[in-house]
C-alpha positions as CSV (number, residue, x, y, z in Angstrom):
1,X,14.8,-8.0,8.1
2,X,11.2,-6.8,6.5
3,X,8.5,-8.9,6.4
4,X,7.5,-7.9,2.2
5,X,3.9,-8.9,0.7
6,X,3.4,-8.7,-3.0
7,X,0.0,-7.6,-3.4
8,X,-2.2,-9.7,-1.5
9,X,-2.1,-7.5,1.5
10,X,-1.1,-8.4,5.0
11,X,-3.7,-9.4,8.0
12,X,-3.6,-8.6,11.7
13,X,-2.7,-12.6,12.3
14,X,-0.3,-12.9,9.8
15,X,2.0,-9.4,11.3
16,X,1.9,-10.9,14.1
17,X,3.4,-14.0,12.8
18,X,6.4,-12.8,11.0
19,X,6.8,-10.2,14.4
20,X,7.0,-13.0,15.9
21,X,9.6,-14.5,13.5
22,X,12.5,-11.7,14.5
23,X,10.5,-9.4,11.6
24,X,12.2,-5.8,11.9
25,X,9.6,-4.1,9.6
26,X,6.6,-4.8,7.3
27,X,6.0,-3.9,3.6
28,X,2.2,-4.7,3.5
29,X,1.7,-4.8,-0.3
30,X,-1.6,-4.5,-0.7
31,X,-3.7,-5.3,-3.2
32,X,-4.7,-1.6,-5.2
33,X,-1.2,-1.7,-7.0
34,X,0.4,-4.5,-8.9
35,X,-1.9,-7.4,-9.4
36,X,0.5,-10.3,-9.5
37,X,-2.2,-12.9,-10.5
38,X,-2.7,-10.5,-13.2
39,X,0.4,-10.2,-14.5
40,X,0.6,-14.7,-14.3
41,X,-2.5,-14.5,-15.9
42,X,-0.4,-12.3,-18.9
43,X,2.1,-14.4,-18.9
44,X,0.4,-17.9,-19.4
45,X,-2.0,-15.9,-21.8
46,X,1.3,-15.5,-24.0
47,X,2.5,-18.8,-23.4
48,X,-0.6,-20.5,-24.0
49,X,-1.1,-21.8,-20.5
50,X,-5.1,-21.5,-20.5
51,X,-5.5,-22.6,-17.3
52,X,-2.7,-20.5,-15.5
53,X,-4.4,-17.9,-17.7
54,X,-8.1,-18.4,-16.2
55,X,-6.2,-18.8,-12.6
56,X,-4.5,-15.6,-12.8
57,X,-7.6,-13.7,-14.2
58,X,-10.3,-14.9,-11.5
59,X,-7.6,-14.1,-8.5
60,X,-6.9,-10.8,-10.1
61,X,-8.6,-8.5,-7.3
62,X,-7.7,-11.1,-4.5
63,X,-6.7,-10.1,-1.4
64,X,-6.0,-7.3,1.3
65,X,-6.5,-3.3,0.0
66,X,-3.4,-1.4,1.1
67,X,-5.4,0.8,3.6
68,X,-7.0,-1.9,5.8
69,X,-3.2,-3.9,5.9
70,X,-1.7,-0.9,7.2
71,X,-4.0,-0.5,9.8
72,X,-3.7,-4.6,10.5
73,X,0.5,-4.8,10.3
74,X,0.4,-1.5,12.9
75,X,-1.0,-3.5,15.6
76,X,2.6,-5.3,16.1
77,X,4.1,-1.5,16.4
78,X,6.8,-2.0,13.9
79,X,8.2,0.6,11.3
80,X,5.0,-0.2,8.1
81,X,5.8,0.7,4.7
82,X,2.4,1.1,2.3
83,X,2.8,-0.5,-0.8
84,X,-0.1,-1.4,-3.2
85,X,-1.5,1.5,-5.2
86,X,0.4,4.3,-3.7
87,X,0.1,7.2,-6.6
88,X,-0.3,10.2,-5.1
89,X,1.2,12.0,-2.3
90,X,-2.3,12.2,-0.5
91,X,-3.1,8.7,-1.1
92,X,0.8,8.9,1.0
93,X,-0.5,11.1,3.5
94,X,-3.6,9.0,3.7
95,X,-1.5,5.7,4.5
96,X,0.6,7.7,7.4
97,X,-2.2,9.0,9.1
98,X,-3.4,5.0,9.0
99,X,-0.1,4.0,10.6
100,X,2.3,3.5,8.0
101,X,6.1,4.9,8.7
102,X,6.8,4.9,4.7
103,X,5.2,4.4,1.8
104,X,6.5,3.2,-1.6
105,X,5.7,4.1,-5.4
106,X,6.0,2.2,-8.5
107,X,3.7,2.4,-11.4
108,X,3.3,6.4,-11.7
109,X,6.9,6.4,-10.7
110,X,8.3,4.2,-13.2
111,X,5.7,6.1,-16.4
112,X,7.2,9.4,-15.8
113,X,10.8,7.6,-15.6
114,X,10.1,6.1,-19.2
115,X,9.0,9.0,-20.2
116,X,12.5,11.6,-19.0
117,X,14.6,12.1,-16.3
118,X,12.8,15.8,-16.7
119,X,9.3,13.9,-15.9
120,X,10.7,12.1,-13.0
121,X,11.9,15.1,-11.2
122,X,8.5,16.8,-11.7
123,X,7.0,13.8,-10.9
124,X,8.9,13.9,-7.5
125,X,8.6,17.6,-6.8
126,X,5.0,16.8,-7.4
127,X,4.4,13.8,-5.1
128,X,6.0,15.8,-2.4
129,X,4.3,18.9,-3.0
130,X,1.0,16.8,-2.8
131,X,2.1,15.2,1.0
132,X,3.2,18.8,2.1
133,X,-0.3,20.2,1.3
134,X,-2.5,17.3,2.9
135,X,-0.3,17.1,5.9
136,X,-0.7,21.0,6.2
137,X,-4.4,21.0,5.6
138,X,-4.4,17.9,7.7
139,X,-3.4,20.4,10.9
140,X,-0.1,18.6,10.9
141,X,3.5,20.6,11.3
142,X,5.1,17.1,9.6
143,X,3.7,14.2,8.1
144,X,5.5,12.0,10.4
145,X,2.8,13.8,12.9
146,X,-0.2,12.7,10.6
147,X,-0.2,8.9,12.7
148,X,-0.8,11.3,15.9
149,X,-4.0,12.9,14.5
150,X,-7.1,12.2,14.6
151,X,-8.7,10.5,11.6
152,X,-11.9,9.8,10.4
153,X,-12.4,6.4,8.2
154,X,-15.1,6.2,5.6
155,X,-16.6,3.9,3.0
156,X,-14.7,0.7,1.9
157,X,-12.3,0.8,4.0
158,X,-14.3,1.2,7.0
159,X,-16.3,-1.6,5.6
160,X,-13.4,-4.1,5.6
161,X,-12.1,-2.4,9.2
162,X,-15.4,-3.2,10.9
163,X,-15.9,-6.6,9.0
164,X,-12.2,-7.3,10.0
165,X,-12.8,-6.5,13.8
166,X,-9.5,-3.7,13.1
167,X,-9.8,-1.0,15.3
168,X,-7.8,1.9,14.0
């Protein structure tokens, strides 16, 4: 059973809550991908709903970034799947060198499928392409080996790490 967040992130306390709870696996969801309040905030917008419009809109950015929920669900040492603003294949590599076992894609993913079954394969070859090199450059033989290596965390994300009390 996996433990799925929809874009609010997970923290350390709330892992180890649904570990707790016979979780198998955790989708963190963090916030950097699909903004949920955002898209409520679209749809009261269209249906006149002013106030679920305002609610949606001021709640927009709320929540945990993908990077500092990965770090926070890999304290309970189950199998972490990054969600939330995964577009790249280093923004991939960067969430498995922070602990996460898999990552998944949806908005770049999804373009290039609207646009051809010829974009989505390139898009794919691509994304891989892009893991391969920053595991390589990384010093890593695999990318399941980027967890293993040693990591340097800058900027926001430290930020929120230290603020947090998340050692990574």
């Amino acid at each position: 059973m996996i433990g799925k967040e929809t874009g609010a992130g997970i923290s350390r306390q709330v892992a180890l809550e649904l570990e707790a709870m016979g979780f198998s696996a955790l989708d963190v969801g963090g916030l950097g991908g699909t903004s949920f309040a955002a898209v409520e905030a679209l749809r009261a917008a269209a249906s006149g709903d002013e106030r679920g419009a305002r609610i949606g809109e001021v709640f927009r950015d709320w929540g945990l970034p993908t990077a500092v929920s990965v770090v926070a669900a890999s304290a309970t040492g189950l199998p972490v799947i990054a969600t939330g603003g995964i577009r790249t294949g280093l923004d991939a590599a960067k969430a498995m060198a922070l602990g996460a076992t898999a990552v998944g894609v949806a908005r770049p993913l999804l373009a290039a499928a609207l646009e051809s079954e010829e974009a989505l394969d390139r898009w794919i070859i691509g994304f891989v392409e892009e893991l391969r090199v920053a595991a390589f450059l990384a010093g890593s033989r695999s990318v399941a080996e980027l967890r293993t290596l040693p990591r340097v965390v800058t900027g926001e994300t430290r930020r929120w790490l230290d603020d947090l009390d998340y050692a990574e």
